[in-house]
C-alpha positions in Angstrom: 0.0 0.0 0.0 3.1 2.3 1.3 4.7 2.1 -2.2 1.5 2.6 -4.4 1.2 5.6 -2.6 4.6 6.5 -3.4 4.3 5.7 -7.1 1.1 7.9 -7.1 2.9 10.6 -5.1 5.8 10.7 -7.8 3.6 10.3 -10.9 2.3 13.5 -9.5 5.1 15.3 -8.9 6.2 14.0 -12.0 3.1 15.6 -13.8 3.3 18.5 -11.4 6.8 19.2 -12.7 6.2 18.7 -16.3 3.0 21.5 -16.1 5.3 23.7 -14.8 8.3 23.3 -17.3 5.4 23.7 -20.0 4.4 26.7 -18.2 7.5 28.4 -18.8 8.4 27.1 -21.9 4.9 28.6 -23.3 6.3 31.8 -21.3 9.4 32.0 -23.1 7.9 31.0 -26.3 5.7 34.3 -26.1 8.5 36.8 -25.2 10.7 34.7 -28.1 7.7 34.9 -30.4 7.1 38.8 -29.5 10.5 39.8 -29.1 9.3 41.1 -25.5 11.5 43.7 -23.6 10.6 45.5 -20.0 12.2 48.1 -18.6 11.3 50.9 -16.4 11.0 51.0 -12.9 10.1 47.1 -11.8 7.5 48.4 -8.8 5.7 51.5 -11.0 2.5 50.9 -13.3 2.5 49.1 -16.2 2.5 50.7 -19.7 2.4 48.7 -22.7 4.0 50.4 -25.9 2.7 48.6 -29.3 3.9 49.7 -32.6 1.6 50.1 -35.7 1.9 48.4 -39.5 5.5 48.5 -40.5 7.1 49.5 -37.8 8.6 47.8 -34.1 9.2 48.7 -30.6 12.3 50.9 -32.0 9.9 53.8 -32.4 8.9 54.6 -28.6 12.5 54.4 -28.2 12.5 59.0 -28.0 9.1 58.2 -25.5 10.3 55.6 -23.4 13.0 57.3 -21.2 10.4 59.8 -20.2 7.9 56.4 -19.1 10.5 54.3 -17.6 11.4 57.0 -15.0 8.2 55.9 -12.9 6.8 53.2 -14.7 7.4 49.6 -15.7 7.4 50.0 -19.7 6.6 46.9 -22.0 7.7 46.6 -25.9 7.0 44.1 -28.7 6.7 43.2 -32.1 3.8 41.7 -33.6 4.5 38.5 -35.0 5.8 39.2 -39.0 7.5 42.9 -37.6 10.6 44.1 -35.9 12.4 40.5 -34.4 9.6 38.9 -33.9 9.9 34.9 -34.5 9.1 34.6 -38.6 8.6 30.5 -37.6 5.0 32.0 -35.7 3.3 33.4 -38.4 0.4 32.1 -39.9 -1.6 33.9 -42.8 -4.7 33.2 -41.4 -4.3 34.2 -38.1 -2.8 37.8 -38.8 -5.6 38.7 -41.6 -7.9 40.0 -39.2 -7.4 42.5 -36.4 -8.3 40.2 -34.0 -5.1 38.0 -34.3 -2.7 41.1 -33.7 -5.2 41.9 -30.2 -4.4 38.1 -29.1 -0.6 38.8 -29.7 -1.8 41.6 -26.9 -3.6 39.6 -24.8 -1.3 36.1 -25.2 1.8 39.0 -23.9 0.0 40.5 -20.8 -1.4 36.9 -20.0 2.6 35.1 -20.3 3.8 38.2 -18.3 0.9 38.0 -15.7 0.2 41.5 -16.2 -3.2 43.0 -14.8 -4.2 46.6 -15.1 -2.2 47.9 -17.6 -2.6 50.7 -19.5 -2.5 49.8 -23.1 -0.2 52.5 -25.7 -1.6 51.6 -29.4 -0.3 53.5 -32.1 -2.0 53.5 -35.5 -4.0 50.4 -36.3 -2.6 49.2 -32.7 -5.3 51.5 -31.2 -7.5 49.4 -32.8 -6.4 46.4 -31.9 -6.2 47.5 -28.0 -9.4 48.0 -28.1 -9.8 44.0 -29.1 -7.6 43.6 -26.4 -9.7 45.3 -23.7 -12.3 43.4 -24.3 -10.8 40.2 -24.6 -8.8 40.4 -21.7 -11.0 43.2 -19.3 -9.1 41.7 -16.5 -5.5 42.8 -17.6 -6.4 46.6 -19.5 -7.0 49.3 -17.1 -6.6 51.7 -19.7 -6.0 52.8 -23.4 -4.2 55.3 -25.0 -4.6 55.5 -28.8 -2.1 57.1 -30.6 -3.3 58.4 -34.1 -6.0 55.6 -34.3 -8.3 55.2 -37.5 -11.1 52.6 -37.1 -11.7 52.9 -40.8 -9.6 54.0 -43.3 -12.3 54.0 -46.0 -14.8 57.0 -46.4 -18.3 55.7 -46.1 -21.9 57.5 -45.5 -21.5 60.5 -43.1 -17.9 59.4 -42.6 -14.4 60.5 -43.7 -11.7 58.1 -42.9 -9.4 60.1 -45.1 -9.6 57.5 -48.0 -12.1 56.4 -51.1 -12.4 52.5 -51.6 -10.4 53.4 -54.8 -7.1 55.0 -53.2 -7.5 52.0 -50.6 -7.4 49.3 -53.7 -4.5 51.5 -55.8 -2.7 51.7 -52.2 -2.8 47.8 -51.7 -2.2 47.0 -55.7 1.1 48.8 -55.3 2.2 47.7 -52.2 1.7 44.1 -53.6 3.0 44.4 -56.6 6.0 46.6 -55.6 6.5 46.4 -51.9 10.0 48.1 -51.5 9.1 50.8 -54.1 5.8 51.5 -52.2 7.6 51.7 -49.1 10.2 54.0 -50.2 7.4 56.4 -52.0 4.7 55.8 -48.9 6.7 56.2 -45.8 7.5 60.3 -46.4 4.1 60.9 -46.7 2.9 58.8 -43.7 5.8 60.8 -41.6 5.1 63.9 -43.0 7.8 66.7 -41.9 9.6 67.3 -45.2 11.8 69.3 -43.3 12.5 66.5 -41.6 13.6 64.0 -44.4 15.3 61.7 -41.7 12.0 61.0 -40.2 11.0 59.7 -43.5 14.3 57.6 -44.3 13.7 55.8 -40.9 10.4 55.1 -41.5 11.4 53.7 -44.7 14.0 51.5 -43.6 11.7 50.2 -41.1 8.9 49.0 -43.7 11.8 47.7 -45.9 12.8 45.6 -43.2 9.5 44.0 -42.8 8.7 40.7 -44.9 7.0 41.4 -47.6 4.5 38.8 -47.6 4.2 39.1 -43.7 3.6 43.0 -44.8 1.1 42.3 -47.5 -1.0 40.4 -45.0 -1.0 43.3 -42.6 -1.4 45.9 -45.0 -4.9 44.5 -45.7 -5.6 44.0 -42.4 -4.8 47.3 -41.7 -6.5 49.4 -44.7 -9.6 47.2 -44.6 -11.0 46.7 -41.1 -13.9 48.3 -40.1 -13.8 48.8 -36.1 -16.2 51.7 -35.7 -18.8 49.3 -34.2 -16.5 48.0 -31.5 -15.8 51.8 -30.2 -18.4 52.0 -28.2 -17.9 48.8 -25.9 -14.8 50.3 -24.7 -15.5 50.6 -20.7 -12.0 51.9 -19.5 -10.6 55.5 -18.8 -9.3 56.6 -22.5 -6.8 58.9 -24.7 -7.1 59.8 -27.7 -3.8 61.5 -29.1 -4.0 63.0 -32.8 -2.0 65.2 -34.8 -3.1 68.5 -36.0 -1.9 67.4 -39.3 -1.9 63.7 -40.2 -2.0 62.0 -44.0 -3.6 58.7 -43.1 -5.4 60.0 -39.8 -7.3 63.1 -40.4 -8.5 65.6 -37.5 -12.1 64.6 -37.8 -11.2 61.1 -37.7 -9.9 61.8 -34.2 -13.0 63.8 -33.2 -14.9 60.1 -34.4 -13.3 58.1 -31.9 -13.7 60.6 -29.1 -17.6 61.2 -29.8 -17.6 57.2 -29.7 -15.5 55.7 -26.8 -17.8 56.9 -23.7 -15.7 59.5 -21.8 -12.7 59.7 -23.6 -10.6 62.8 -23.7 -9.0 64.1 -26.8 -5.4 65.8 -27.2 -4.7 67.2 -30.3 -0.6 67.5 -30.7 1.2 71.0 -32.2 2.6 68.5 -34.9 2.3 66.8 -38.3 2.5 63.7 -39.4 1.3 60.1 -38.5 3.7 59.3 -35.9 4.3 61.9 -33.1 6.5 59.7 -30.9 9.2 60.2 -34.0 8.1 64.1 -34.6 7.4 65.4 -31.2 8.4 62.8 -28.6 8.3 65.6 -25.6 4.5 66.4 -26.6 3.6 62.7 -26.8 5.8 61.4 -23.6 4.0 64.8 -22.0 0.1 63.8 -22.7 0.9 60.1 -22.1 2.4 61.1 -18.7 -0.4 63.8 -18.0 -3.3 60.5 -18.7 -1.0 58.0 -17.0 -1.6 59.6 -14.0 -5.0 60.7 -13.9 -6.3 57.1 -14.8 -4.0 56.1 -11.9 -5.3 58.4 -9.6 -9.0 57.4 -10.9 -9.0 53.8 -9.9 -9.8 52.2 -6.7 -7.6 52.2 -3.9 -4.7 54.4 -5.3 
């Protein structure tokens, strides 16, 4: 009797042991797959930085001193940008919105990360807002950083673009993708004084796999989220330009009349990423919402 007990004891210890090595091994796989970084202060709220279409973490890099001073800050790349692991893509998955917000959600879950705020730039605004209500438990908060939840002009809406510019934009990007990148990027950037801006963001879309960037291209362009706005039940930011190519000033306006209680900043710059233009103006409203949403919720 003695040793069946012991057998049983070490088949479960045994299991025991084995869930926990898969445990981490599913932990590591995440912040191998997402090319996870964290730095910051290890004890101060959590921000979570995501980059938009063509890009990676690189371009908080002017933002995230100003975070990490009081805050625990957390990058990644989408699977298919930045280092991300090319072995985890799959097609399907990343051809809807949905599959970038469960990169979000499958980061804040390997981390054990609860009440963060969520930093989504471009179509990542989009796809925190998945994330939020996928995983209520683990977003506190979302600040949306140029967002667009539909590029294409439709009834009583301007998204900045007709379904014709959208279909030319995506023909040329698939038939061309390092010649689209290199003619695109300057005008997403804007600031022709500026013509580093633009060469970086070049570089950065060059980098990215073209077929991986094809695939996110259309995600991008083509989703429709202007239904899911108004689900959103957390303290948010809106941050928009006061002149942007892809992300117009009334698209900004949109969002804000749409997310219940939402505030809206609109940034002295130009351009469709202010973290690269005006870092101090973005780190400055970030900071300013980081800490009323802190001071908002209960038992701070």
């Amino acid at each position: 009797m003695t040793a069946d007990m012991d057998v049983r004891q070490d088949t479960a210890d045994t299991a025991d042991t084995a869930h926990a090595a898969d445990a981490a091994d599913a932990a590591h796989d995440v912040r191998h797959r997402n090319n996870v970084t964290v730095t910051g202060d290890p004890e101060g709220p959590v921000v979570v930085l995501a980059h938009g279409f063509g890009c990676d973490q690189h371009m908080w890099r002017l933002v995230v001193p100003r975070l990490a001073e009081r805050h625990r800050v957390v990058l990644f790349d989408y699977v298919g940008s930045g280092r991300s692991d090319p072995a985890a893509w799959d097609a399907d998955r990343y051809a809807s919105l949905e599959g970038y917000a469960q990169d979000v959600v499958d980061v804040l879950r390997e981390l054990d990360l609860e009440r963060v705020t969520f930093v989504g730039h471009s179509v990542s605004a989009m796809a925190g807002v998945l994330a939020a209500r996928m995983a209520p438990d683990r977003v506190a908060a979302l600040a949306l950083v140029t967002p667009s939840p539909r590029y294409i002009d439709d009834d009583g809406y301007r998204g900045g673009f007709t379904r014709d510019d959208i279909r030319e934009l995506l023909a040329s990007l698939e038939s061309n993708y390092l010649g689209w990148s290199s003619a695109m990027a300057p005008v997403v950037m804007g600031n022709p004084d500026r013509p580093e801006l633009g060469r970086e963001l070049t570089d950065s879309f060059c980098a990215t796999d073209p077929a991986m960037a094809r695939v996110f291209a259309r995600t991008t362009f083509l989703s429709d989220n202007r239904d899911d706005l108004a689900g959103v039940k957390v303290p948010t930011l809106i941050l928009e330009c006061a002149e942007d190519a892809l992300a117009p000033r009334g698209v900004g306006a949109f969002v804000h009349a749409r997310v219940p209680g939402s505030r809206l900043v609109t940034l002295d710059a130009t351009g469709h990423c202010p973290q690269l233009s005006a870092p101090d103006a973005t780190a400055d409203a970030l900071l300013d919402f980081l800490d009323r949403a802190h001071d908002a919720r209960p038992g701070t």
